[in-house]
DRENPATOR-708798 format. One record per atom (N, C-alpha, C): x, y, z; residue in one letter. Coordinates in steps of 0.001 Angstrom, whole numbers, plus 500000, padded with zeros to 6 digits. Example, Ala and Ser with C-alpha at 12.3 -4.5 7.8 and 13.67 -1.06 7.14 Angstrom:
513190494310507800A
512300495500507800A
513200496700507800A
512850497750507080S
513670498940507140S
512900500030507870S
end
This chain:
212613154448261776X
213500155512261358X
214770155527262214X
214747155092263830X
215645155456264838X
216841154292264228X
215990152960263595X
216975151845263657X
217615152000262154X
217443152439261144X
217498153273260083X
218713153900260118X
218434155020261210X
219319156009261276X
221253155356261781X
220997154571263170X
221572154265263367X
222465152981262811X
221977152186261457X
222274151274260749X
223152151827259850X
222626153325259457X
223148154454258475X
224545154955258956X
224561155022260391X
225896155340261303X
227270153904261466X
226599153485261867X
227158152120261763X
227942151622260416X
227152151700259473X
227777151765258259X
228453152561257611X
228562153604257762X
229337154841257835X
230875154622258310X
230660154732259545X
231683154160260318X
232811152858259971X
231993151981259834X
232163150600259518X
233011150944258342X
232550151700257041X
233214152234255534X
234384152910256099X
234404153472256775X
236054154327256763X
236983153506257230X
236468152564258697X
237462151558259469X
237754150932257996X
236975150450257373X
237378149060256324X
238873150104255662X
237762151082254741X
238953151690254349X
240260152186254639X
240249152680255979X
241864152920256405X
242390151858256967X
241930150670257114X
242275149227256831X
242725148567255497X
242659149057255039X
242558148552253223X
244269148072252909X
244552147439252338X
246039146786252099X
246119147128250788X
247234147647250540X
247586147403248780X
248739146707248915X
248501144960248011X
249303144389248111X
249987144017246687X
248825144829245643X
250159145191244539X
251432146103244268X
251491146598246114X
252649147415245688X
254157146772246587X
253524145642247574X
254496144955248483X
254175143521248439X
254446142815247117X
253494141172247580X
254273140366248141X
255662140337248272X
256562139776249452X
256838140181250515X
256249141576250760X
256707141664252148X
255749140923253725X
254417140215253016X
253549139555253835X
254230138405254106X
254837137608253217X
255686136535253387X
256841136993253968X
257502137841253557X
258494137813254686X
258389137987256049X
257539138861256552X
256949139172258160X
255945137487258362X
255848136930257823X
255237135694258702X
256144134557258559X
257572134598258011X
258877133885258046X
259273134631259400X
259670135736259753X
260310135997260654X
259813136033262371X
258263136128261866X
257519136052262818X
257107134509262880X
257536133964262620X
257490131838262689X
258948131596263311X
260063132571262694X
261138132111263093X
261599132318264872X
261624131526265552X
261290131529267136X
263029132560267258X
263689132334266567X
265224132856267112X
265443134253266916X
264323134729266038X
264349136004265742X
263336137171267263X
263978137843268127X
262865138166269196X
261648138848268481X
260836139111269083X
259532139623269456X
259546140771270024X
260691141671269231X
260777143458270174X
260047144310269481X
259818144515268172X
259105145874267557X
258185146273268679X
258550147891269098X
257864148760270149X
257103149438269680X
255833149889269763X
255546151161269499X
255800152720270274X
255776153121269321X
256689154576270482X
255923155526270738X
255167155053271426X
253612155501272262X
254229157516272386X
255279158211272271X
255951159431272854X
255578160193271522X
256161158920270020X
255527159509268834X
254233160002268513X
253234159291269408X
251671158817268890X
251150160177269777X
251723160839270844X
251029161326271899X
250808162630271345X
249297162867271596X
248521164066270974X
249234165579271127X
249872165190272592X
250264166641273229X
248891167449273933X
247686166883274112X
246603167682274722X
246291166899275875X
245509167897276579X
245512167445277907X
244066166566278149X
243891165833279005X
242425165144279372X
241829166398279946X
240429165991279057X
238857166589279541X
238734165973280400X
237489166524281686X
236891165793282385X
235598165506281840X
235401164004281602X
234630163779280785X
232673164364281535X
232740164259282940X
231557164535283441X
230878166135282795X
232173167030282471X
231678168479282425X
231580169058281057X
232038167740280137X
232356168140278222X
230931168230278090X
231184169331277274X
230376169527275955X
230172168538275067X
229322167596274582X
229607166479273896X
228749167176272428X
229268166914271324X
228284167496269993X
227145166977269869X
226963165684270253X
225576164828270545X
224853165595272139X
223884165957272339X
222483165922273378X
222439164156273800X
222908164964275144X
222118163334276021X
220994162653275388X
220291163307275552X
218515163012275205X
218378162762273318X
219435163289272342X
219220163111271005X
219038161654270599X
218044161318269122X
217863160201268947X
219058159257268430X
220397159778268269X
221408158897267686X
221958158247269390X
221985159202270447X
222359158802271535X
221261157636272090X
220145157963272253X
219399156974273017X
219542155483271882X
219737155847270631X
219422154486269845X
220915153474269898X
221974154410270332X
223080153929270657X
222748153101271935X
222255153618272959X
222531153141273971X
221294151733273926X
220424151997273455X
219562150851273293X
220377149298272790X
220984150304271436X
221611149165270407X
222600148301271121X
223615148553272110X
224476148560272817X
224493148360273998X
223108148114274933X
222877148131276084X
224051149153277281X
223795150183277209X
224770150662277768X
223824152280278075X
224027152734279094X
223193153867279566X
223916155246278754X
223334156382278977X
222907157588277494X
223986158060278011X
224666158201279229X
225653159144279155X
227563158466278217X
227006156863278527X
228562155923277771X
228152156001276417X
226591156270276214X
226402155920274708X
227036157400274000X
226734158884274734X
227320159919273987X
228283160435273802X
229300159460275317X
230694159255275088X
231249158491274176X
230678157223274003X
231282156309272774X
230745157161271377X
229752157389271420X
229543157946269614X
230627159136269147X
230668159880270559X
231787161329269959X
233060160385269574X
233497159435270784X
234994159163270313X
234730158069269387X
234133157035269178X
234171156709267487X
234125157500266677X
233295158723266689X
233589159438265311X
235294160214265401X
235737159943266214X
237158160848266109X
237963159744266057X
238249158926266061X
239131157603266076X
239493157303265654X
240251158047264333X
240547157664262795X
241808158668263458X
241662159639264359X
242620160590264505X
244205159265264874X
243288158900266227X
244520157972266933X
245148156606266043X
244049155794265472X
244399155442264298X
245635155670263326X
245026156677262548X
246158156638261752X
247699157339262280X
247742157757263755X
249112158067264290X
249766156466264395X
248706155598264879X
249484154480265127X
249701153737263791X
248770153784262979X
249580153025261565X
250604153413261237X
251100154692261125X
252053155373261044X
253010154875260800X
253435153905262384X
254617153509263334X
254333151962262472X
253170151553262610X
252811149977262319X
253295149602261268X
253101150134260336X
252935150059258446X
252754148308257970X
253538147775258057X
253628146258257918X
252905145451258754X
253442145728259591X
252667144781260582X
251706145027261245X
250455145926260543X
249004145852260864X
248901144922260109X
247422144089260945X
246885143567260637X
245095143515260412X
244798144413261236X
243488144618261389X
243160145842262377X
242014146456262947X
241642146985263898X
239740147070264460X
239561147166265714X
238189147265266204X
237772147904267075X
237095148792267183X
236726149874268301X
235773148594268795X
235751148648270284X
235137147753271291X
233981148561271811X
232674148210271829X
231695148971272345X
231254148838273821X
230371148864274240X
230165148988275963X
230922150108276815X
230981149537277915X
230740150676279255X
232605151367278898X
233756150764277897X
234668151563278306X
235096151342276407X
235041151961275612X
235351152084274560X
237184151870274215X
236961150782273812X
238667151046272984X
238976150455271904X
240399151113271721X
240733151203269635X
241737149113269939X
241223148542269634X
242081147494269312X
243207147046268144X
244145147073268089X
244702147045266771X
245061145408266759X
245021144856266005X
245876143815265705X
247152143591265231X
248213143209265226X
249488143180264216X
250208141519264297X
251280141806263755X
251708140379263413X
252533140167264731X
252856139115264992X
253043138665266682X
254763139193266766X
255252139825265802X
256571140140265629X
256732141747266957X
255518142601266964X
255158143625267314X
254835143301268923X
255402144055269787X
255825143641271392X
253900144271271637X
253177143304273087X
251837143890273409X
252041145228273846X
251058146107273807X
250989147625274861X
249606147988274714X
249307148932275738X
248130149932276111X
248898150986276087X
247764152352276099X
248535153015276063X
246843154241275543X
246722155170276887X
245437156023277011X
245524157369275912X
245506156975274466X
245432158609274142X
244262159445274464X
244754160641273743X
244025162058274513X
244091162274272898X
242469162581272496X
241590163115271327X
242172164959271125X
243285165206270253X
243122166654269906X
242291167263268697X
241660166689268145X
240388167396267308X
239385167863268036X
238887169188267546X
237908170239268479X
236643168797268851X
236126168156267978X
235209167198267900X
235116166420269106X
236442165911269831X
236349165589271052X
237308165514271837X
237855166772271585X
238967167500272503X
239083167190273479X
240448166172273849X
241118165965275608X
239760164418275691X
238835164070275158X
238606162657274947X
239417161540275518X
239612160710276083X
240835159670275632X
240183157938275173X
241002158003274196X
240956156581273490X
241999155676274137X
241310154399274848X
242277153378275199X
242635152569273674X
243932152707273541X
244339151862272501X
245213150350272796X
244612149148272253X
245612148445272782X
246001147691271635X
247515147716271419X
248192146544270627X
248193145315270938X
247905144290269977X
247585143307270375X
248287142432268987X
249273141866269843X
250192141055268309X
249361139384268148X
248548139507267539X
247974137875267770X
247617137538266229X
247940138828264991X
247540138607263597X
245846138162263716X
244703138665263872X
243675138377264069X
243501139386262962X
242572138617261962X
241838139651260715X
240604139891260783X
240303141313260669X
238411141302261105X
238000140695259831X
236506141326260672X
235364139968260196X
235131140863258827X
235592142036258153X
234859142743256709X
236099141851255905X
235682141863254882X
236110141582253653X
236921142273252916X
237907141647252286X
238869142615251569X
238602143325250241X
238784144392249947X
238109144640248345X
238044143882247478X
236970143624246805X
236784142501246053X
236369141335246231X
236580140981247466X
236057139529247906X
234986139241248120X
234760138065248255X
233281138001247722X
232879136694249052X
231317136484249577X
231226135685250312X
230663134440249966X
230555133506250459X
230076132178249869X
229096132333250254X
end
């Protein structure tokens, strides 16, 4: 039931990332070709910034030792996390709150991205972070947000841009596997 449950989460999860990942490329089918012309073209720089000032929650950091977390240390989604994940109950009830809120920081940064996402991956273990991918046109950054949904208020998500065009491993609507 525990591995059940947590397969049920996972997939859950997994469905929204895909989806606010999702491309509609019947509404821009040249603009993929044009961003990988300009991003080939060496004479053109490599500045698109993100404007980390736009993205910023405005809330302050929790201390994570004294939060209220909506998950119980001891609950069975926490311990099956931390099993699944090798990682002890207190990172596992920190990572489950801020994956479930991570759609917040997310979609501030698509925002800014629009084109030149390419993908994204929350990283599991001892320090959780939002990875984005984009097209190598888009300058690297980090950059610590702070969670303002009551869900995991003052939280912070390490987010890092990462221009290397890397496409995750789900499938695009419709596609099909060999």
């Amino acid at each position: 039931m525990a591995t059940r449950l947590i397969t049920m989460m996972v997939m859950a999860a997994a469905s929204v990332w895909t989806l606010t990942g999702c491309d509609n490329n019947t509404e821009t089918p040249n603009q993929a070709s044009e961003t990988a012309a300009t991003a080939l073209d060496s004479s053109i720089p490599a500045a698109d910034q993100i404007d980390w000032s736009v993205v910023d929650s405005g809330t302050k950091p929790a201390d994570p030792t004294n939060y209220k977390y909506p998950f119980a240390i001891d609950s069975q989604n926490v311990r099956d996390y931390a099993e699944y994940f090798d990682v002890d109950a207190a990172t596992a009830q920190h990572n489950l709150t801020i994956s479930m809120a991570s759609n917040e920081a997310l979609s501030k940064a698509l925002d800014q991205l629009s084109e030149t996402y390419v993908s994204h991956e929350l990283t599991d273990g001892n320090e959780m972070t939002l990875v984005i991918h984009t097209t190598p046109n888009v300058a690297a950054s980090r950059y610590d947000y702070v969670l303002s949904d009551d869900f995991a208020k003052g939280l912070i998500l390490p987010i890092l841009i990462k221009p290397d065009g890397k496409k995750g491993d789900a499938k695009a609507h419709g596609e099909m596997t060999e």
